[in-house]
Biopython code that builds the backbone (N, CA, C, O; Angstrom):
import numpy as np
from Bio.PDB.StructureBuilder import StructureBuilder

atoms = [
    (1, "UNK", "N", (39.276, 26.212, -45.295)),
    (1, "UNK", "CA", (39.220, 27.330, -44.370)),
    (1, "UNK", "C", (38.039, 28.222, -44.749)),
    (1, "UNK", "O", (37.718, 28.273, -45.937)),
    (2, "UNK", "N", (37.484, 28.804, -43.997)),
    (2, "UNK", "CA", (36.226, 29.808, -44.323)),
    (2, "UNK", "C", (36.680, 30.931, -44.445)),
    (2, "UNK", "O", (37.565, 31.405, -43.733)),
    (3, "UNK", "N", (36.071, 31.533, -45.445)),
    (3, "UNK", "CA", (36.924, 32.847, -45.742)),
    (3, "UNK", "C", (35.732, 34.151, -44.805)),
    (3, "UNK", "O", (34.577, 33.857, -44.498)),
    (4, "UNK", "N", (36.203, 35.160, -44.586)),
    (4, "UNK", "CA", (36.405, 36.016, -43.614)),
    (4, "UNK", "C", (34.950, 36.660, -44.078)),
    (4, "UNK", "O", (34.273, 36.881, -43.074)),
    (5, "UNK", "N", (34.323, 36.997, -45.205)),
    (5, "UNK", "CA", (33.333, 36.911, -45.571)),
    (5, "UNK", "C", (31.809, 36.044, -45.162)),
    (5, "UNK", "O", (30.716, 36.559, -44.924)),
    (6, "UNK", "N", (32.120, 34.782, -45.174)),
    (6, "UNK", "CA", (31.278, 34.081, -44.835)),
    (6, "UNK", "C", (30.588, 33.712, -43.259)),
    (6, "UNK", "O", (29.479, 33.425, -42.808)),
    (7, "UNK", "N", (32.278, 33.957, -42.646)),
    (7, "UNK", "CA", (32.534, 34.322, -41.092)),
    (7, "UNK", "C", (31.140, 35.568, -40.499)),
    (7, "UNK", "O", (30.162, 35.505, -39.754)),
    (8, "UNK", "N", (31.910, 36.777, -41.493)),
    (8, "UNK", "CA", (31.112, 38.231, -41.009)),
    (8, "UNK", "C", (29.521, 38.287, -41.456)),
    (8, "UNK", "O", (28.807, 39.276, -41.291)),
    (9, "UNK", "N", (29.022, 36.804, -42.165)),
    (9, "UNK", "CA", (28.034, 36.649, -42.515)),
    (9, "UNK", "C", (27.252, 36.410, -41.357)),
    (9, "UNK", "O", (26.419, 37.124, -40.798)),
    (10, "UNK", "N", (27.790, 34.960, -41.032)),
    (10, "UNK", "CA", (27.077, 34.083, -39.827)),
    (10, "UNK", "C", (27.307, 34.854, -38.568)),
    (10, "UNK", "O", (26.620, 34.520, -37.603)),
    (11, "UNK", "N", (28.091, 35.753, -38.433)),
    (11, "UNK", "CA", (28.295, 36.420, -36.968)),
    (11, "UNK", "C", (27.113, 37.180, -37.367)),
    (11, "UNK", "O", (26.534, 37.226, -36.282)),
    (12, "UNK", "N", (26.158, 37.978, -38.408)),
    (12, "UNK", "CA", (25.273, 38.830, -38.750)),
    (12, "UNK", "C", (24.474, 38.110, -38.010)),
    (12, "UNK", "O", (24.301, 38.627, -36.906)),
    (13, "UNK", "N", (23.905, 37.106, -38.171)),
    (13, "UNK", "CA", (23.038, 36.040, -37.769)),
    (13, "UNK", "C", (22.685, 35.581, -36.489)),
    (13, "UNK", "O", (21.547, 35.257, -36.150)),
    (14, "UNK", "N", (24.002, 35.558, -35.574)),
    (14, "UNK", "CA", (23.554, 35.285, -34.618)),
    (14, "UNK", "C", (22.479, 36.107, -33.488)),
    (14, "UNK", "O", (21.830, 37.140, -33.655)),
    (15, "UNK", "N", (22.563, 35.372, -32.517)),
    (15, "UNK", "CA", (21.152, 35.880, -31.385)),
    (15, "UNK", "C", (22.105, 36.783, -30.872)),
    (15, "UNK", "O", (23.296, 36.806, -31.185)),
    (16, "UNK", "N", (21.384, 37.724, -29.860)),
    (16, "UNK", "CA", (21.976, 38.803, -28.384)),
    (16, "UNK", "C", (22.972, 37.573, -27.754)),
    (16, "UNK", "O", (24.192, 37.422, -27.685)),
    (17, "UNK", "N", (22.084, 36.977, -27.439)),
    (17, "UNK", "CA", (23.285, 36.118, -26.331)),
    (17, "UNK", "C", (24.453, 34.665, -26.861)),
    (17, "UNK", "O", (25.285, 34.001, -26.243)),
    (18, "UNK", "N", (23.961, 34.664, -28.283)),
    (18, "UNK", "CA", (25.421, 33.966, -28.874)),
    (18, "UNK", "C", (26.652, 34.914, -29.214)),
    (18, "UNK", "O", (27.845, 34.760, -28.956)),
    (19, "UNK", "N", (25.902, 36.079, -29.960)),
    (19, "UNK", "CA", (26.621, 36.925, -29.917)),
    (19, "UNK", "C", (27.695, 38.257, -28.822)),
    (19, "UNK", "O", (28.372, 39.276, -28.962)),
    (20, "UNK", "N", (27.203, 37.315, -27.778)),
    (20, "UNK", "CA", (27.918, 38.362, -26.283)),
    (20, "UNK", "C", (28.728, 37.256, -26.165)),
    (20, "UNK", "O", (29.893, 37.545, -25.895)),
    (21, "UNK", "N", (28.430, 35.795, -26.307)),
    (21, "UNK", "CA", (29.537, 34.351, -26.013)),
    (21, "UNK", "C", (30.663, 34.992, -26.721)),
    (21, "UNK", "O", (31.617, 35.619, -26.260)),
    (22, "UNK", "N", (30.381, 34.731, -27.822)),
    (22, "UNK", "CA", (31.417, 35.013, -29.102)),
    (22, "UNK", "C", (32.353, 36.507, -28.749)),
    (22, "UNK", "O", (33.476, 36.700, -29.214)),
    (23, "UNK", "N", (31.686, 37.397, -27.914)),
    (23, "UNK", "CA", (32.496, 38.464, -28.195)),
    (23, "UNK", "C", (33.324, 38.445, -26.901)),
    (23, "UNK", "O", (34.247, 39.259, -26.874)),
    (24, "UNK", "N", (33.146, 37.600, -25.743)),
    (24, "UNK", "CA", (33.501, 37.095, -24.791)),
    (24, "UNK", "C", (34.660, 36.630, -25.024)),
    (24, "UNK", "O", (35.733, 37.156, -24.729)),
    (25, "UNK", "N", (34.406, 35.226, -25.779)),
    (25, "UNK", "CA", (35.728, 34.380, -26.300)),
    (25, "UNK", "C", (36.637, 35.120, -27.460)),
    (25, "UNK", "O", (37.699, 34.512, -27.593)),
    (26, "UNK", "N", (36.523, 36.270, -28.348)),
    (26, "UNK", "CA", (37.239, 36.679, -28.657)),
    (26, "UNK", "C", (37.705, 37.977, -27.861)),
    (26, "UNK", "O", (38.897, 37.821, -28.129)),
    (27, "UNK", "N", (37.700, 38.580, -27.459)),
    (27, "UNK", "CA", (38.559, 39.309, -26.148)),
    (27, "UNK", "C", (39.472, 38.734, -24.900)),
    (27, "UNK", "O", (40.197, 39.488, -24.252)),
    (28, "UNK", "N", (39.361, 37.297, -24.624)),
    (28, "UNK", "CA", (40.055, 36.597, -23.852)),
    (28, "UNK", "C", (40.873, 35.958, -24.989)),
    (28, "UNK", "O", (42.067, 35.930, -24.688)),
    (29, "UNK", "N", (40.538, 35.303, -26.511)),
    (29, "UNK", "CA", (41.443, 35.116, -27.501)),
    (29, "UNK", "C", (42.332, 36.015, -27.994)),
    (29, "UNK", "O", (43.224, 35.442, -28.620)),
    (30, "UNK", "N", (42.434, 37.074, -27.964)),
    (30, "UNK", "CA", (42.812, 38.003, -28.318)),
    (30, "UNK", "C", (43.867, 38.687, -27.432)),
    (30, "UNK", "O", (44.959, 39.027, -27.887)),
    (31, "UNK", "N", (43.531, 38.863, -26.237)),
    (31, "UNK", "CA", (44.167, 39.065, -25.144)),
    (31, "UNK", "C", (45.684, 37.848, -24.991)),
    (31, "UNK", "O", (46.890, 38.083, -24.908)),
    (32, "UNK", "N", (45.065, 36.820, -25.004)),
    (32, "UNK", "CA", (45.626, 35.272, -25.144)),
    (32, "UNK", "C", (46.981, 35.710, -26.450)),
    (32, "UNK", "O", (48.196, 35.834, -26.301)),
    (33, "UNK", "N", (46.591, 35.772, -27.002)),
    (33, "UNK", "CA", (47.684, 36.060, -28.245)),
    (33, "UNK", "C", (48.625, 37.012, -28.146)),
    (33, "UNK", "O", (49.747, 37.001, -28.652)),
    (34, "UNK", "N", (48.009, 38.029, -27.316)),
    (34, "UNK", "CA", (48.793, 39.619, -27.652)),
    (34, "UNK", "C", (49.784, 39.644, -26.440)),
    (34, "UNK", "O", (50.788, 40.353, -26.379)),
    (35, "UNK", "N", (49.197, 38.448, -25.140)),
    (35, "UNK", "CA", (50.076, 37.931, -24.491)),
    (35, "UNK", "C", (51.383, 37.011, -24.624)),
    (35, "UNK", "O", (52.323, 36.883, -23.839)),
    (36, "UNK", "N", (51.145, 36.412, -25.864)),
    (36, "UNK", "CA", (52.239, 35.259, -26.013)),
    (36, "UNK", "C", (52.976, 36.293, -26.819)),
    (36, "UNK", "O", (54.159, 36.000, -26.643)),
    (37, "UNK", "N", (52.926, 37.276, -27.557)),
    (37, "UNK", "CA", (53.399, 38.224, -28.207)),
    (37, "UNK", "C", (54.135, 39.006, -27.609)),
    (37, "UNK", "O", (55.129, 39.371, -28.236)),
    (38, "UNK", "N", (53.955, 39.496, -26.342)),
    (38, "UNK", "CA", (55.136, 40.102, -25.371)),
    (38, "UNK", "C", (55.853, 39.491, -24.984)),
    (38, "UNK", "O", (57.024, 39.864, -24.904)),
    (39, "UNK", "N", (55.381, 38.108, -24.518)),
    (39, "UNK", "CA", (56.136, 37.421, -24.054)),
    (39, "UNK", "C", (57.306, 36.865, -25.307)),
    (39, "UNK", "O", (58.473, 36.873, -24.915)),
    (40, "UNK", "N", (57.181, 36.609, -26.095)),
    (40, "UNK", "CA", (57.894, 36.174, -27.283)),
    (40, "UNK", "C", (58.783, 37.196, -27.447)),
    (40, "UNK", "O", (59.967, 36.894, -27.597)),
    (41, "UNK", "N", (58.326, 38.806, -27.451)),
    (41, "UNK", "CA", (59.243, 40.189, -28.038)),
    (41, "UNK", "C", (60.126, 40.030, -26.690)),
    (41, "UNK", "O", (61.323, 40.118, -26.962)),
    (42, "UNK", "N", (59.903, 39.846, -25.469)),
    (42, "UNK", "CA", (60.861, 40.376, -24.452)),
    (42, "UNK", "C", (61.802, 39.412, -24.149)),
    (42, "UNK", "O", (62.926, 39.752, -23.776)),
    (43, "UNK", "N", (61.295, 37.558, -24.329)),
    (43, "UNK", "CA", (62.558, 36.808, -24.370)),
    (43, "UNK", "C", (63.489, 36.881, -25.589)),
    (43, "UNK", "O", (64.687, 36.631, -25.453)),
    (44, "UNK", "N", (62.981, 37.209, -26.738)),
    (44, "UNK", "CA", (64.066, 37.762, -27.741)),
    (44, "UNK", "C", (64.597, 39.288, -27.594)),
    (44, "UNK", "O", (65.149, 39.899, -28.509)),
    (45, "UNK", "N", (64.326, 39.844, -26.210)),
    (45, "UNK", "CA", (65.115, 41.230, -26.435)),
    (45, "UNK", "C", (64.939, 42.507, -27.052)),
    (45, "UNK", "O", (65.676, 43.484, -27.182)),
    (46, "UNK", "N", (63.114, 42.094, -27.593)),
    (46, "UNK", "CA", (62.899, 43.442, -28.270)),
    (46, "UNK", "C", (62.609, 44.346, -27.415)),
    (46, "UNK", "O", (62.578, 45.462, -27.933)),
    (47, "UNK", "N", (62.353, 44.329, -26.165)),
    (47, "UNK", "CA", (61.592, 45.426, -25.163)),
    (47, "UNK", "C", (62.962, 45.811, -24.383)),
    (47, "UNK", "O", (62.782, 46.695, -23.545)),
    (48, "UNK", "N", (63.895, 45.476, -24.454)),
    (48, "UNK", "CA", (64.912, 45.824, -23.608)),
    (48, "UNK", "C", (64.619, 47.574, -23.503)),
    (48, "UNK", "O", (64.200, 48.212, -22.537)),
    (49, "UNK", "N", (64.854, 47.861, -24.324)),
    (49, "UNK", "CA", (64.976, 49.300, -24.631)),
    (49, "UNK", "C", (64.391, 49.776, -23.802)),
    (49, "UNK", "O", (64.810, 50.875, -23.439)),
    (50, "UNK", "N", (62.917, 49.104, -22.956)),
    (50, "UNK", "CA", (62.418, 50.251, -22.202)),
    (50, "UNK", "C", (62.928, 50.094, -20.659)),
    (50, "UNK", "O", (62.893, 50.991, -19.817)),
    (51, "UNK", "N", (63.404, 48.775, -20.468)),
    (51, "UNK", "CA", (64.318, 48.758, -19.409)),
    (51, "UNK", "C", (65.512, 50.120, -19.440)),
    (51, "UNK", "O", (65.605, 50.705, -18.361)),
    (52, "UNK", "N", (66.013, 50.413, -20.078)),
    (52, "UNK", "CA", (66.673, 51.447, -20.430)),
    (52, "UNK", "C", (66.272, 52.746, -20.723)),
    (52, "UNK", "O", (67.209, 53.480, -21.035)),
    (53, "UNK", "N", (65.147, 53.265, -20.720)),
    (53, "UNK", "CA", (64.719, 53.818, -20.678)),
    (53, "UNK", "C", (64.336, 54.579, -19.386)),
    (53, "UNK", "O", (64.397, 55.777, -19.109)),
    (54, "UNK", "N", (63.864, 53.345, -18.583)),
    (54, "UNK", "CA", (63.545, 53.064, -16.992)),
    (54, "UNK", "C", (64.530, 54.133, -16.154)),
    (54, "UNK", "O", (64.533, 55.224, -15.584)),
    (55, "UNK", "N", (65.543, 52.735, -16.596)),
    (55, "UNK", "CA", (66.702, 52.866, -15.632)),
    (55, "UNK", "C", (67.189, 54.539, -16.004)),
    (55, "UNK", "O", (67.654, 55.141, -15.037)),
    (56, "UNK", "N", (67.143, 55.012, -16.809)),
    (56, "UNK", "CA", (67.941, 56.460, -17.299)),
    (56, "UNK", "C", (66.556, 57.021, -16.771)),
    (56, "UNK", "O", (66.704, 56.933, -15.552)),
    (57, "UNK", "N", (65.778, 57.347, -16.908)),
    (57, "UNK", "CA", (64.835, 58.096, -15.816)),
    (57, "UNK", "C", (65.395, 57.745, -14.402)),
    (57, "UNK", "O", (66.271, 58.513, -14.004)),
    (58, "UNK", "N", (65.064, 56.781, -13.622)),
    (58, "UNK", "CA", (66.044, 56.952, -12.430)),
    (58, "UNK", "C", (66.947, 57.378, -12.097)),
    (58, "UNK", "O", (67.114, 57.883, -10.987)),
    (59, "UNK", "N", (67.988, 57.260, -13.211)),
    (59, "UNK", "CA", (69.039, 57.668, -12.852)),
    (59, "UNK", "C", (68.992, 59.053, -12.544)),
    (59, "UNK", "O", (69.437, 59.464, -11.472)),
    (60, "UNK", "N", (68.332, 60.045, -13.659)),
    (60, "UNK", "CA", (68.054, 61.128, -13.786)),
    (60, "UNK", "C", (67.274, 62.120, -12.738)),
    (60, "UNK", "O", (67.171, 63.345, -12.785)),
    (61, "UNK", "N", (66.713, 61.106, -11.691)),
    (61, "UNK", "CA", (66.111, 61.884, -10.522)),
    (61, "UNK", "C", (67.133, 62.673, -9.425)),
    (61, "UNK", "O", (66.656, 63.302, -8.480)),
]
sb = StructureBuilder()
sb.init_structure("model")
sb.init_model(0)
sb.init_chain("A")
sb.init_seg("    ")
for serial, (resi, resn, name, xyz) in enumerate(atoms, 1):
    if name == "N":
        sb.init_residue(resn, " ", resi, " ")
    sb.init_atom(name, np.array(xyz, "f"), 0.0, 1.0, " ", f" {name:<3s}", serial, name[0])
structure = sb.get_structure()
């Protein structure tokens, strides 16, 4: 595995326009992940709470 160092090396290195690819594909990677991550918290039930939250504001109108 390349350690995170050597990574922040070669990203130093690159050109304007490898470096806009790269920052491209990590914002859609990133996005990508933080998506399977909600999705993962809300079929196990961690987000319920704001359903409930919701609903008691409505109710409250």
């Amino acid at each position: 595995m390349i350690s995170v160092e050597v990574l922040e090396k070669q990203i130093t290195e690159l050109d304007n326009e490898s470096f806009s690819k790269l920052r491209d594909w990590f914002i859609d990677f990133e996005q990508s992940r933080w998506e399977k991550q909600i999705e993962a918290d809300s079929n196990a039930g961690k987000l319920d709470f704001l359903i409930n939250v919701a609903l008691a504001e409505h109710q409250a109108v």
